[in-house]
C-alpha positions in Angstrom: 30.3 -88.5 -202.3 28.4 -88.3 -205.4 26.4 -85.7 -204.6 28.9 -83.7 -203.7 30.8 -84.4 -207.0 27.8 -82.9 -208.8 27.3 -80.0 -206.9 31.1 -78.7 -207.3 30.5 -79.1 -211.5 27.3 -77.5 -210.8 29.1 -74.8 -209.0 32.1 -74.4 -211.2 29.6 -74.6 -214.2 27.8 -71.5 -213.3 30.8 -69.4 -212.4 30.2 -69.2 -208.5 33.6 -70.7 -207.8 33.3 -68.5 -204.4 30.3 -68.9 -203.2 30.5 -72.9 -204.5 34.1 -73.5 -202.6 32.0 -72.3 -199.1 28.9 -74.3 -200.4 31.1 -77.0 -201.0 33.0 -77.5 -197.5 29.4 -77.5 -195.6 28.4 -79.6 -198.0 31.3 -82.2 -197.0 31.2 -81.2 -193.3 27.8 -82.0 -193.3 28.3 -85.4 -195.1 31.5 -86.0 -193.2 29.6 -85.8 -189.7 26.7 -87.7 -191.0 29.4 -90.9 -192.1 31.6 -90.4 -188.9 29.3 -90.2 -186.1 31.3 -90.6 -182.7 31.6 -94.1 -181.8 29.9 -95.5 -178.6 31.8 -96.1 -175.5 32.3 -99.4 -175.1 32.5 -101.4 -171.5 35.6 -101.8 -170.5 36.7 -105.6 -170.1 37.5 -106.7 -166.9 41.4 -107.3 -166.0 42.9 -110.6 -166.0 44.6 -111.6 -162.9 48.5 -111.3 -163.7 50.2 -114.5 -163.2 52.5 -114.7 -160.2 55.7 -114.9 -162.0 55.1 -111.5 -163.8 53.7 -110.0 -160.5 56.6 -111.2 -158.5 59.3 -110.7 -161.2 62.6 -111.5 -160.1 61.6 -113.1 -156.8 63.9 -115.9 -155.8 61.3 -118.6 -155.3 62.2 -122.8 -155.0 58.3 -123.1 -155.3 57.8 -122.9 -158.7 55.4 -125.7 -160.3 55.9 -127.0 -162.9 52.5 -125.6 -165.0 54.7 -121.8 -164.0 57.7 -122.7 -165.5 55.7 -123.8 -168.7 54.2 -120.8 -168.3 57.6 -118.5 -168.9 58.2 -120.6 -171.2 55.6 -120.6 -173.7 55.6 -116.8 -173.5 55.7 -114.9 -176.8 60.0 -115.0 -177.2 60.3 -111.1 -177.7 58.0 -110.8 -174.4 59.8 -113.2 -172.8 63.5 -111.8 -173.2 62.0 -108.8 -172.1 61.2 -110.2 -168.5 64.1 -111.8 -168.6 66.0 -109.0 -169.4 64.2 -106.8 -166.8 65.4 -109.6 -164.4 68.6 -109.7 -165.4 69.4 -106.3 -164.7 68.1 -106.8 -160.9 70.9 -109.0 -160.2 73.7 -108.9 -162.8 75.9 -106.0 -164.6 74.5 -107.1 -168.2 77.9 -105.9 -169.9 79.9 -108.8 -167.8 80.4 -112.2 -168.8 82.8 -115.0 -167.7 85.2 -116.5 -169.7 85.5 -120.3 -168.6 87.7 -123.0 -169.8 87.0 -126.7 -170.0 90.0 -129.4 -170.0 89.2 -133.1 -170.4 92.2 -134.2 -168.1 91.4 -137.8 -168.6 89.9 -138.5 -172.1 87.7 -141.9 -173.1 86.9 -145.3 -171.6 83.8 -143.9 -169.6 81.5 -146.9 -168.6 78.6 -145.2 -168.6 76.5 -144.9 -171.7 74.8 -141.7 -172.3 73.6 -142.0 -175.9 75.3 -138.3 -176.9 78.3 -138.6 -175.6 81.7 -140.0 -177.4 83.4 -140.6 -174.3 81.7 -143.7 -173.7 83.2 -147.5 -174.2 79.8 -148.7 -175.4 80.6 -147.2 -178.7 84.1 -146.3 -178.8 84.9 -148.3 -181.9 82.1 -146.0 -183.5 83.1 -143.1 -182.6 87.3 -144.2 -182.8 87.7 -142.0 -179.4 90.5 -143.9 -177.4 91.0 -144.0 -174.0 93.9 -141.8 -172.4 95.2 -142.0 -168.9 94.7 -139.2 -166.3 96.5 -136.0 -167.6 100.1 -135.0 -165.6 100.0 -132.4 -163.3 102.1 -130.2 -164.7 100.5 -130.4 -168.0 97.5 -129.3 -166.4 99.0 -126.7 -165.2 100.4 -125.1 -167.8 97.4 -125.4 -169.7 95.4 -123.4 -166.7 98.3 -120.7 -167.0 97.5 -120.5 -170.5 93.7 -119.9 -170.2 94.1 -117.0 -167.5 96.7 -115.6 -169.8 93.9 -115.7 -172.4 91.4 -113.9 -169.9 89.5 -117.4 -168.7 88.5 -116.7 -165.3 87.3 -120.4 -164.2 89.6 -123.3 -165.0 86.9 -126.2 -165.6 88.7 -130.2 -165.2 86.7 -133.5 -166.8 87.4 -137.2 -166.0 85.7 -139.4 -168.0 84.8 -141.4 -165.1 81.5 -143.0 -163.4 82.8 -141.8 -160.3 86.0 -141.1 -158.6 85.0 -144.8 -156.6 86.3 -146.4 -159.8 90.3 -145.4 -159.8 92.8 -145.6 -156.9 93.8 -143.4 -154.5 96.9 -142.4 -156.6 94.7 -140.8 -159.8 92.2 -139.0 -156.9 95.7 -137.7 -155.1 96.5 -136.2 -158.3 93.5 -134.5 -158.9 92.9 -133.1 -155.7 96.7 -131.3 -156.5 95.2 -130.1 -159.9 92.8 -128.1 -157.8 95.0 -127.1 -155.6 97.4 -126.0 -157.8 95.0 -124.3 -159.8 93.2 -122.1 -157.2 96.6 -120.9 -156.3 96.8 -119.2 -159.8 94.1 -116.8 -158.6 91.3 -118.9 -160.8 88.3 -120.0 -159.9 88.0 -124.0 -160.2 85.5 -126.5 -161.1 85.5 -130.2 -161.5 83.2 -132.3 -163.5 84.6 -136.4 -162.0 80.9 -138.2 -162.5 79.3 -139.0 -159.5 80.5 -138.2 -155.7 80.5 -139.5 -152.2 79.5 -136.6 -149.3 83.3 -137.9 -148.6 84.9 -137.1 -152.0 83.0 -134.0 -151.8 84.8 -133.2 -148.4 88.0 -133.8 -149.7 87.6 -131.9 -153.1 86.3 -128.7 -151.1 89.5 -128.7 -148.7 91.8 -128.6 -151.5 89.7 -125.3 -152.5 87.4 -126.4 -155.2 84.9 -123.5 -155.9 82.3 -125.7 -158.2 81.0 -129.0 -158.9 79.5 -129.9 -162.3 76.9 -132.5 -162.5 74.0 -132.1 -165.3 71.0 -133.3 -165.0 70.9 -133.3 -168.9 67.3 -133.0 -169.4 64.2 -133.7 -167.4 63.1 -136.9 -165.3 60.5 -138.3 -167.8 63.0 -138.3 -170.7 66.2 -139.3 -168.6 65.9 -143.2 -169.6 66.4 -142.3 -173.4 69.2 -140.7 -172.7 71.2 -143.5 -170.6 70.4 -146.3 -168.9 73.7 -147.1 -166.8 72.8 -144.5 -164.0 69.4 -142.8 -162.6 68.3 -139.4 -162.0 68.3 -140.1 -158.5 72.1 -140.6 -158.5 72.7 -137.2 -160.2 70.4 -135.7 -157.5 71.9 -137.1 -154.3 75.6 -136.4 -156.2 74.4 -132.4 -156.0 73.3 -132.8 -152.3 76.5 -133.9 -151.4 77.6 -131.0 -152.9 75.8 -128.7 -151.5 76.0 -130.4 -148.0 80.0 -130.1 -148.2 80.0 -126.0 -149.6 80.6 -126.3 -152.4 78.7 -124.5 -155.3 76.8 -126.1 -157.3 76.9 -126.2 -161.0 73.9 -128.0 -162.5 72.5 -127.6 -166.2 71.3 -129.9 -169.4 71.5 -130.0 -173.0 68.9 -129.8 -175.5 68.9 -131.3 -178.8 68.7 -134.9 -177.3 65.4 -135.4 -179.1 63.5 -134.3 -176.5 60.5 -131.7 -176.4 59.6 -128.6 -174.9 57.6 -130.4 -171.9 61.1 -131.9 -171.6 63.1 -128.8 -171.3 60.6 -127.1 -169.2 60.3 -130.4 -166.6 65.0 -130.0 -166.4 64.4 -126.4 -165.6 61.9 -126.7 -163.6 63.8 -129.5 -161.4 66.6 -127.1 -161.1 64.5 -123.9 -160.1 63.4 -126.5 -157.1 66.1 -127.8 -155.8 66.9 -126.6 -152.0 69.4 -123.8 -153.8 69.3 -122.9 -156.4 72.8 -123.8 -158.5 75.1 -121.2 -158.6 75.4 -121.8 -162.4 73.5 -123.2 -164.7 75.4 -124.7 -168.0 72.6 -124.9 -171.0 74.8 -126.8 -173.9 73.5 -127.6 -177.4 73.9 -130.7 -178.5 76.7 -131.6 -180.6 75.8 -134.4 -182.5 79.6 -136.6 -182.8 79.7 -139.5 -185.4 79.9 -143.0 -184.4 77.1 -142.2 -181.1 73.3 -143.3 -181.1 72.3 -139.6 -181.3 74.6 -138.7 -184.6 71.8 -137.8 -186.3 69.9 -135.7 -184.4 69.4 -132.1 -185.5 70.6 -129.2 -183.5 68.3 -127.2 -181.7 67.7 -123.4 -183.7 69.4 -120.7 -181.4 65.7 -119.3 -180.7 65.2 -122.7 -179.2 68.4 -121.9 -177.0 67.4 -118.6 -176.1 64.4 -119.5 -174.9 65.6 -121.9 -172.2 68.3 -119.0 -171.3 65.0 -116.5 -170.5 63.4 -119.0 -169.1 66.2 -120.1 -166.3 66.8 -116.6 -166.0 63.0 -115.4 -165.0 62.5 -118.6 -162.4 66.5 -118.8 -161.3 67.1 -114.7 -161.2 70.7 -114.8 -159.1 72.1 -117.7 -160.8 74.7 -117.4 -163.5 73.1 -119.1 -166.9 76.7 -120.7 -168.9 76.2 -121.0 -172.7 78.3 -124.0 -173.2 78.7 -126.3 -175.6 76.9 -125.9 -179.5 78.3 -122.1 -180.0 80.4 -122.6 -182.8 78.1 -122.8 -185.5 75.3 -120.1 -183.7 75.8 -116.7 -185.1 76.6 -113.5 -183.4 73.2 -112.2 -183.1 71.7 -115.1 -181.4 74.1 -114.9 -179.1 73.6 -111.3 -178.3 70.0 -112.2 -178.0 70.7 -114.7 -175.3 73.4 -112.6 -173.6 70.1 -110.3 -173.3 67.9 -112.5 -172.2 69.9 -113.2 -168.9 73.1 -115.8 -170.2 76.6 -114.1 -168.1 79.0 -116.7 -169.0 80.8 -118.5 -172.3 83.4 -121.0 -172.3 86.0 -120.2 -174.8 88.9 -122.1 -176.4 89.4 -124.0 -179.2 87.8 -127.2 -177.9 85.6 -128.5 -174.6 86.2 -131.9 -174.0 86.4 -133.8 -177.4 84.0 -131.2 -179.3 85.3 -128.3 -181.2 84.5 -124.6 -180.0 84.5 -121.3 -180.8 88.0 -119.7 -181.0 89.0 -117.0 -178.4 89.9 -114.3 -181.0 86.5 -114.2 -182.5 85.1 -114.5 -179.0 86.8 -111.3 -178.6 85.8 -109.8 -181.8 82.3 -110.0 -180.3 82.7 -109.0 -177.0 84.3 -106.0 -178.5 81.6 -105.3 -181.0 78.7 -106.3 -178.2 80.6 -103.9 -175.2 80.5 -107.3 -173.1 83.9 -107.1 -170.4 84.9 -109.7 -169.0 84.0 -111.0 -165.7 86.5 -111.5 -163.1 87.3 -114.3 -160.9 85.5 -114.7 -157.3 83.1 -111.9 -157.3 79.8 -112.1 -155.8 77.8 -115.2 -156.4 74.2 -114.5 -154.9 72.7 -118.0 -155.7 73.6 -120.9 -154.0 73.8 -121.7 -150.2 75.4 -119.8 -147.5 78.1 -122.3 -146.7 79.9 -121.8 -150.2 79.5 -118.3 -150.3 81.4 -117.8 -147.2 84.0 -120.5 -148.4 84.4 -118.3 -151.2 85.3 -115.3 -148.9 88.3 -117.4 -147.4 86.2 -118.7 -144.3 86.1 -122.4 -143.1 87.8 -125.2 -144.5 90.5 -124.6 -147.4 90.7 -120.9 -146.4 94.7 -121.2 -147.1 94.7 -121.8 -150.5 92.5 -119.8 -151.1 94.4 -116.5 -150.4 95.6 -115.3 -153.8 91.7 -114.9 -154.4 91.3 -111.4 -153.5 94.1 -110.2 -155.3 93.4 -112.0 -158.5 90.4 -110.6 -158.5 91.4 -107.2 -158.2 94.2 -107.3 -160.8 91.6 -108.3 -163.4 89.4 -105.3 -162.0 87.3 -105.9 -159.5 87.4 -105.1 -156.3 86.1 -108.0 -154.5 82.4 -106.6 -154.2 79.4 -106.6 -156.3 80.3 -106.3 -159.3 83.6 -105.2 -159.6 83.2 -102.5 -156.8 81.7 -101.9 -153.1 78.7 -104.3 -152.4 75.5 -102.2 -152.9 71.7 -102.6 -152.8 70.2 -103.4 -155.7 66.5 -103.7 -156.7 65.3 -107.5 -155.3 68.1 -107.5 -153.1 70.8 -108.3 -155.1 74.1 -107.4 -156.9 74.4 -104.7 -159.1 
């Protein structure tokens, strides 16, 4: 570049400024092709085999090992809500989400002693929680009236009990009229009693019960830290008679429990293998309440919850992924970000069992400002088994109660297909 410097004063100096502007461009055209010679091809790199879950995205696979579901979830996040995104569009209308309710109809005196929960006897004069008897049934009632006035689709009931083994026939009577009661409002119901009997189950599906709740709370390794008064194994064989009786499963865990990411990835990787996969899957944030052994643990970051919604959302693509407990202090863009990455379901009100939650009005607020509708009660649920699918379209047992479905459903806008509408094809095979 010097030389060319001194050639344009050269130029300029003796009053060629003509002849030097030509001399000048070959003099850089020359010096320009001599400093960018055209690079060498270089050998292309062979391709890396594609893992199976991105080849097969959106297959519904009970397979999955547990080095895949690690895997999904170590992918780079943006990358990963993308797949789970594409997924989620396979299967789901991405603008609907269900508005669930949860009532703690009988409060405290638990005997089991999961370390995060405030429920529990062990440390009740901690935590200053006392115990309540079971709820009336007409108070009940009128608070599931309430929450389908407010737009809750899914009336969700919790007994703080081990099992409903533990109380007399007269406190299972009355529950087993809450759900009757219930599903004759046109609502969708699910129970969460502690651990069940294939006869209990039975019984709770003939009085038209559409879901059971049973967490698994986090994976198998790091279940022992978390309580000691019950095994895995019992939450396991409590979902199979679940399954076995028809009705659909509802099976999730919570993070923030001090666990790690090997730990989150071995709970959803148990649920992505079970026989079925659950028809929902409830991913809570840990609450941390004063006065249990875990009051000190830090909540997960929303990226941390986020994750785990992509994650269940790539290896469990027709099941509904419920963010549940731990929304109130998450902002509204992480929660967009999860509702892109696959989540389909909130539970709203101003409390879910005996932690606070987010209030319905600003749960609004962002549906509005996010274009999210609400889902409606008993449309298409692809996951689970066949037996509570066709339960859920009046056949077999509890097919009486079971007939103000339908019209519920289409009051609040759908139609009692996919979606809102006819039942169509969609890409994988599923709805919408």
């Amino acid at each position: 570049m010097s030389q060319l410097l001194r050639l344009s004063r050269a130029l300029l100096c003796s009053g060629q400024q003509a002849a030097g502007v030509g001399a000048l461009q070959r003099a850089f055209n020359t010096s320009s092709r001599t400093q960018h010679a055209e690079p060498q091809p270089v050998a292309a790199e062979a391709p890396s085999s594609v893992p199976r879950w991105i080849a097969e995205l959106g297959a519904v696979r009970t397979d999955w090992t547990r080095e895949e579901v690690a895997e999904v979830y170590n992918t780079p996040l943006l990358e990963l809500v993308f797949r789970a995104a594409s997924v989620h569009r396979m299967y789901n209308d991405p603008s609907m989400v269900q508005r669930c309710t949860l009532l703690s109809i009988k409060t405290g005196g638990c005997p089991e002693n999961c370390n995060y929960c405030s429920q529990s006897s062990s440390w009740s004069k901690d935590t200053g929680l006392k115990a309540e008897k079971l709820m009336d049934l007409e108070d009940v009632y009128q608070a599931a009236l309430r929450a389908r006035e407010s737009g809750s689709t899914r009336f969700c009931m919790g007994a703080a009990w081990r099992g409903p083994s533990q109380v007399g026939n007269r406190q299972w009577e009355r529950v087993l009229e809450m759900v009757k009661r219930i599903r004759g409002l046109g609502m969708e119901v699910c129970t969460t009693l502690g651990m069940l009997t294939p006869e209990q189950a039975a019984q709770l599906r003939t009085a038209g019960l559409t879901a059971y709740n049973h967490n698994l709370d986090t994976s198998p390794e790091y279940y022992p830290k978390v309580t000691t008064s019950r095994k895995y194994e019992d939450r396991l064989a409590t979902l199979e008679a679940v399954r076995q009786a028809g009705i659909s499963v509802c099976a999730g865990g919570i993070i923030g429990l001090g666990e790690g990411p090997q730990d989150r990835v071995g709970l959803i990787h148990q649920l992505a293998t079970l026989p079925a996969h659950p028809e929902s899957v409830p991913i809570n944030r840990l609450v941390a309440i004063k006065g249990t052994p875990m009051e000190g643990n830090e909540a997960p970051e929303g990226i941390d919850l986020v994750r785990c919604v992509a994650t269940a959302r790539v290896v469990m693509p027709r099941t509904v992924v419920r963010l549940s407990a731990g929304r109130l202090d998450l902002s509204r863009a992480d929660q967009a970000l999860a509702f892109l990455a696959g989540a389909n379901s909130i539970f709203d009100g101003d409390k879910l069992l005996t932690t606070p939650n987010n209030d319905r009005n600003e749960d609004q607020a962002m549906f509005d400002t996010l274009g999210l509708r609400s889902r409606p009660a008993f449309m298409n649920y692809p996951a689970g088994n066949d037996t509570s699918r066709e339960f859920e379209a009046g056949a077999g047992a509890g097919a009486g109660v079971q007939a103000e479905a339908p019209k519920a459903a289409e009051a609040m806008g759908g139609g009692g297909g996919c979606c809102g509408g006819p039942k169509k094809a969609a890409v994988g095979g599923g709805c919408c």
